[in-house]
C-alpha positions in Angstrom: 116.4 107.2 61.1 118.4 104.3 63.0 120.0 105.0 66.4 123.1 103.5 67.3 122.5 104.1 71.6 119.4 104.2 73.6 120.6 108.1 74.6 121.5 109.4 70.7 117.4 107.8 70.4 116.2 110.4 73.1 117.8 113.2 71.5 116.3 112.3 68.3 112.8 111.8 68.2 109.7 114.1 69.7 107.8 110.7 70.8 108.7 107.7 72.8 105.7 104.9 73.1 106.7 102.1 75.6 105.4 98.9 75.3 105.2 95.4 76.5 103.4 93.1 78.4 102.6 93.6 81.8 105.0 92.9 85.2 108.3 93.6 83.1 109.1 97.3 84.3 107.8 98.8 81.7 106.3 102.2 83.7 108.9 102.8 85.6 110.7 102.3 82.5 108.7 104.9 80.8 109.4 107.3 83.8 113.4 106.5 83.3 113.6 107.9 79.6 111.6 110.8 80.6 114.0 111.4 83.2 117.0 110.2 81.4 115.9 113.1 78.7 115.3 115.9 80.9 119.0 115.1 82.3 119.8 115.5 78.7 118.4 119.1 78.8 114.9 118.0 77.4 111.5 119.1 77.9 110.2 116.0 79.2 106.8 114.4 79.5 105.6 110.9 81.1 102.5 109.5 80.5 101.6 106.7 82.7 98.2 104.4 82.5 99.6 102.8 86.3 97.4 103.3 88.9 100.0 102.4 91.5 100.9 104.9 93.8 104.7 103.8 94.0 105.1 106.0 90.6 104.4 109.0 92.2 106.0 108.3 95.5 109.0 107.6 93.2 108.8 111.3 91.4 108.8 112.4 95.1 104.7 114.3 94.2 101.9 113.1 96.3 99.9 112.2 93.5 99.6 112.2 89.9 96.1 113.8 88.0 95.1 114.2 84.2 97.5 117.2 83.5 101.3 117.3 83.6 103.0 117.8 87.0 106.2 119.1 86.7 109.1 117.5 89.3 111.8 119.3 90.5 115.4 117.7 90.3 119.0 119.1 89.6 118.6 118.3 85.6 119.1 121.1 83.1 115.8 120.3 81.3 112.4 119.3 82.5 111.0 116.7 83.7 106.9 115.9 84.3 104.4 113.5 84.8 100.5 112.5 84.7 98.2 109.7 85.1 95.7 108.8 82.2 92.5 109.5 83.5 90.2 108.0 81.1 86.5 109.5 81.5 88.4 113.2 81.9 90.2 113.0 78.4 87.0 111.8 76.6 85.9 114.9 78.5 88.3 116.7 76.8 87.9 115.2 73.9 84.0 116.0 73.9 84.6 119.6 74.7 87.4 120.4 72.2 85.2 118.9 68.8 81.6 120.1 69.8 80.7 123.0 67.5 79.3 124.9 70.5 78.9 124.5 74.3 75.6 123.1 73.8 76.3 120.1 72.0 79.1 119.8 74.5 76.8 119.5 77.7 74.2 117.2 75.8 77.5 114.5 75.5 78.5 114.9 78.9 75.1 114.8 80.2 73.8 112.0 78.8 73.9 108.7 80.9 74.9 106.3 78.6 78.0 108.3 77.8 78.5 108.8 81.4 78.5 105.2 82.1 80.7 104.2 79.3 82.8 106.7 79.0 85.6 105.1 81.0 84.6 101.7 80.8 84.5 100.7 77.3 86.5 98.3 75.8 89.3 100.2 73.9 88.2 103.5 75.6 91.7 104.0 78.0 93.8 103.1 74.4 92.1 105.2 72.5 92.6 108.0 74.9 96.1 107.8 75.9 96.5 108.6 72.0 94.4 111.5 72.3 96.2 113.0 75.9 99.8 111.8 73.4 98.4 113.8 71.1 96.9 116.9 73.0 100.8 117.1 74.9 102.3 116.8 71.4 100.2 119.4 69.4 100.4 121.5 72.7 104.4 122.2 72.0 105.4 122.6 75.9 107.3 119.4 75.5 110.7 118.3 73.2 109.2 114.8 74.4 106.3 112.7 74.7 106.6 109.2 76.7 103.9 107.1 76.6 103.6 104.2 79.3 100.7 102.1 76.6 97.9 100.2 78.5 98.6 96.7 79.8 97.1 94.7 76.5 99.0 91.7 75.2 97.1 93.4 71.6 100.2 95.4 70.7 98.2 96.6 67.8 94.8 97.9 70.2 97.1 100.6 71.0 98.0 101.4 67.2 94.5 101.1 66.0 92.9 103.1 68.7 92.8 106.4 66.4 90.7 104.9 63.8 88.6 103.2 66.5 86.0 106.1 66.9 86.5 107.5 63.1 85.2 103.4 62.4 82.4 104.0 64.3 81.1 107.0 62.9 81.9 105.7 59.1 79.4 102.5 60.4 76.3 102.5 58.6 74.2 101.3 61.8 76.1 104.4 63.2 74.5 106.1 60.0 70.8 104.5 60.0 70.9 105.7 64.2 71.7 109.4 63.6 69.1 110.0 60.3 66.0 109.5 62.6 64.7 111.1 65.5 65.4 110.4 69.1 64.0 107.1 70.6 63.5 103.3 69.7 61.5 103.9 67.0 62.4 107.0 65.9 65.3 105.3 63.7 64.5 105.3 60.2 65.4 102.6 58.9 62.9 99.5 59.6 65.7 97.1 59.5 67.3 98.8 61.9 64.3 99.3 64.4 64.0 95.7 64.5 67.5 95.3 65.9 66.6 98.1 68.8 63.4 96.7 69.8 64.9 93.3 70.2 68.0 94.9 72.2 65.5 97.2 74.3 63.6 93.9 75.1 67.0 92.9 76.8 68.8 96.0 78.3 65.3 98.3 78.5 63.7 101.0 76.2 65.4 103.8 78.4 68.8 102.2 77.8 69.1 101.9 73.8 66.7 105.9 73.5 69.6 107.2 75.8 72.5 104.9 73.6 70.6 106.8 70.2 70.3 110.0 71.9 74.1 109.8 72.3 75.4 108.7 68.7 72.9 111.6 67.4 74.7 113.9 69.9 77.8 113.3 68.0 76.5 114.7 64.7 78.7 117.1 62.8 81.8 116.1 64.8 82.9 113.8 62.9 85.6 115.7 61.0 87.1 117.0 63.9 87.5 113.3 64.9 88.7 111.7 61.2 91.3 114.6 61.1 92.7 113.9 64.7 92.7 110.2 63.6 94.9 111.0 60.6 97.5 113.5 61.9 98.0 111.1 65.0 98.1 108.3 63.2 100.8 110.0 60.5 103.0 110.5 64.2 103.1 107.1 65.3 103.9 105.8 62.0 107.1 108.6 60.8 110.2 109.1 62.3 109.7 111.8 64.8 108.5 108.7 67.0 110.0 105.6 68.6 108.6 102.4 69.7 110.3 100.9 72.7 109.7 97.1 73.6 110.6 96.3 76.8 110.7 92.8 78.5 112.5 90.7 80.5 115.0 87.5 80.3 112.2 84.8 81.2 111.3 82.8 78.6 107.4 83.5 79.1 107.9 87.7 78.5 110.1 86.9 75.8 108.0 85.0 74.0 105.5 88.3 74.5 108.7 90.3 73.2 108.3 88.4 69.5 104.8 88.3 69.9 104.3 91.9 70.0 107.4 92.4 67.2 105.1 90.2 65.5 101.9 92.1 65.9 103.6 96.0 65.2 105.4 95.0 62.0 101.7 94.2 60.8 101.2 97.6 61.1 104.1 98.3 58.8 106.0 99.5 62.2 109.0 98.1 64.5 110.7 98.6 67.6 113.5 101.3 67.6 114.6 99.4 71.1 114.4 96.6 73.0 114.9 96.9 76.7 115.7 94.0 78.7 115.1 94.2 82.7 116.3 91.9 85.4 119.0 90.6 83.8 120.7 89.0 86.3 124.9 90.2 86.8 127.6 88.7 84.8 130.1 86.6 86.9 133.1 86.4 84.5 133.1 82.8 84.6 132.1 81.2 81.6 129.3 78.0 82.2 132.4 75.2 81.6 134.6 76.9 84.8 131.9 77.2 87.1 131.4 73.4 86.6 135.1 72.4 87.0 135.0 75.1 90.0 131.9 72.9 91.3 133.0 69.4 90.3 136.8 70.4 92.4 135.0 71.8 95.8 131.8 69.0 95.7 133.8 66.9 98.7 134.3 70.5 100.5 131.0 70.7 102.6 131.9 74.6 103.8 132.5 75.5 99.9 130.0 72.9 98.2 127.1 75.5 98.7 128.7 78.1 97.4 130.1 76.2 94.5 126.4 74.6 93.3 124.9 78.3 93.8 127.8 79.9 91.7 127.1 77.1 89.6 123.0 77.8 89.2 123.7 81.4 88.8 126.0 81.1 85.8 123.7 78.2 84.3 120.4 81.0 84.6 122.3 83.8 83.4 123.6 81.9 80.5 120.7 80.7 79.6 118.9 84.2 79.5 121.7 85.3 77.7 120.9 83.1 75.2 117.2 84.2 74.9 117.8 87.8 75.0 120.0 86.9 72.0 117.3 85.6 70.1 115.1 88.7 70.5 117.5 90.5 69.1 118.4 88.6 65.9 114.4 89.3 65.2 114.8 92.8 66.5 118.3 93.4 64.3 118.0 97.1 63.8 117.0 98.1 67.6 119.0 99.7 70.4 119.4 96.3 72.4 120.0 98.0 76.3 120.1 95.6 79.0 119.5 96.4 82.6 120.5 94.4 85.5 118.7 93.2 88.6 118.9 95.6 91.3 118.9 95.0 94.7 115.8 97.3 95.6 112.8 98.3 93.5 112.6 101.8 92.4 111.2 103.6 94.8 112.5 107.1 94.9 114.3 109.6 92.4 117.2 107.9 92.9 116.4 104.8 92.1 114.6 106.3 88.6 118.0 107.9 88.3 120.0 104.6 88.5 117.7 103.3 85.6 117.7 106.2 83.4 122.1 106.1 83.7 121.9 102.3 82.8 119.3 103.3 79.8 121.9 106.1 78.4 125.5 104.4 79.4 
């Protein structure tokens, strides 16, 4: 299901993931369509995994937390907005596929979950798929925006469901959770080898807690495989749209076809391409602006003018030319390019400005 304009794409699908490398826009990008949608009369959700402040202070809230805050503005639909907070969704995520409150507080008890819980590599990927999917399954919102994690890995994002349901299928995971608790409580020899060598290194306390943890997980499993499946079966059907967005330098573009590159492994590919910063069109085409600077060179009050006129058509042109490149390898995606403003966004307004240039 093909979209001919960046706005007929928001009325279409339930699920909008924005991606790119980092420093291009691509949050307040992400907070633009959600905007741009509730305008549209949408139920609108942002997810962002920013940190900054300057997101918030643009939605006009004081701060953002783990669960949808919902922003007032003269739009017919609705628009809201959270932060990801990592350890809280694993929280979540704990709580929600326990089979009783029990096994729930011996997870979120145990100190080696607590310590890795928002620090492990792949953890924050793995669950801003789980808060997409919570918002999704929830059905509060028409649509889900998902700001993805600053990875130059475009596919760390599109794996992350199976990342935990890979785990559990692993057989160490296996050997770990048939013994009892300890070091040498695992069953298999093999296996207790490995965990007395890596107690040696991090301590005894360290890999009994690390056991104590995978064994804690026992009988979730299914809860987790089935979450995996349904999640992955959104990403990869139409109800969802992958937005890349970049910029005209020839360093993010080069990210741009990287990451084309890297989801069309996955069998996937980018529904848009957003270009920010381009920088405005003058109407003069490369060989005026050089007659106009070659015929005012002996004018020293009009020679600065002339070379800068001169330099700005050159840079445009020659991001023109690069954004045209990305999209003869992106040929079926809503191409939408925004200009270089004068300001950064920094209020509703300026959110505004970006979502009309998105939907124009």
């Amino acid at each position: 299901m093909s979209a001919d304009t960046f706005a007929e794409l928001l009325a279409e699908r339930q699920v909008v993931i924005v991606c790119g490398t980092g420093g291009v826009g691509k949050t307040t990008t992400a907070a633009a369509t959600a905007l741009a949608a509730a305008e549209a009369g949408r139920r609108a959700v942002v997810v962002t995994i920013d940190p900054a402040k300057r997101l918030a202070d643009a939605l006009g809230i004081a701060e953002l937390g783990n669960t949808p805050t919902v922003i007032d503005g003269p739009w017919p639909g609705t628009l809201a907005a959270l932060m990801l907070d990592t350890k809280s969704t694993f929280d979540e995520v704990v709580r929600r596929n326990a089979t009783d409150n029990d096994q729930a507080e011996q997870i979120l008890s145990n100190r080696f979950y607590r310590n890795v819980s928002g620090t492990l590599s792949g953890t924050q990927d793995y669950m801003a798929v789980e808060k997409l999917a919570e918002l999704y399954d929830s059905g509060d919102w028409d649509l889900v925006v998902v700001d993805t994690p600053p990875t130059r890995d475009a596919l760390a994002f599109l794996e992350a469901p199976q990342m935990l349901s890979r785990l559990l299928d692993n057989p160490i995971y296996k050997l770990v959770i048939a013994g009892n608790r300890g070091v040498f409580g695992v069953a298999n020899k093999a296996a207790q080898t490995v965990m007395r060598q890596l107690a040696r290194v991090v301590g005894a306390y360290v890999v009994d807690e690390a056991i104590a943890f995978f064994q804690s997980f026992d009988g979730m499993e299914k809860g987790f495989k089935e979450r995996a499946q349904a999640t992955l079966a959104l990403m990869g059907d139409e109800r969802t749209a992958f937005v890349l967005v970049a910029s005209p330098r020839g360093d993010t573009l080069d990210e741009a076809h990287y990451f084309l590159d890297r989801i069309r492994e996955a069998d996937l590919d980018a529904d848009a391409v957003i270009v920010n910063r381009m920088l405005p069109a003058t109407g003069l085409s490369l060989q005026q602006s050089n007659a106009l600077h070659s015929s005012l060179a002996a004018d020293t009050d009009a020679a600065g003018a002339a070379q800068a006129l001169l330099d700005l058509v050159t840079a445009a042109a020659a991001d023109d030319d690069r954004v045209a490149e990305l999209s003869k390898a992106a040929p079926l995606a809503v191409l939408t390019a925004v200009p270089l403003l004068a300001d950064d966004v920094h209020n509703l307004d300026g959110l505004r400005v970006i979502a009309d240039l998105l939907t124009r």
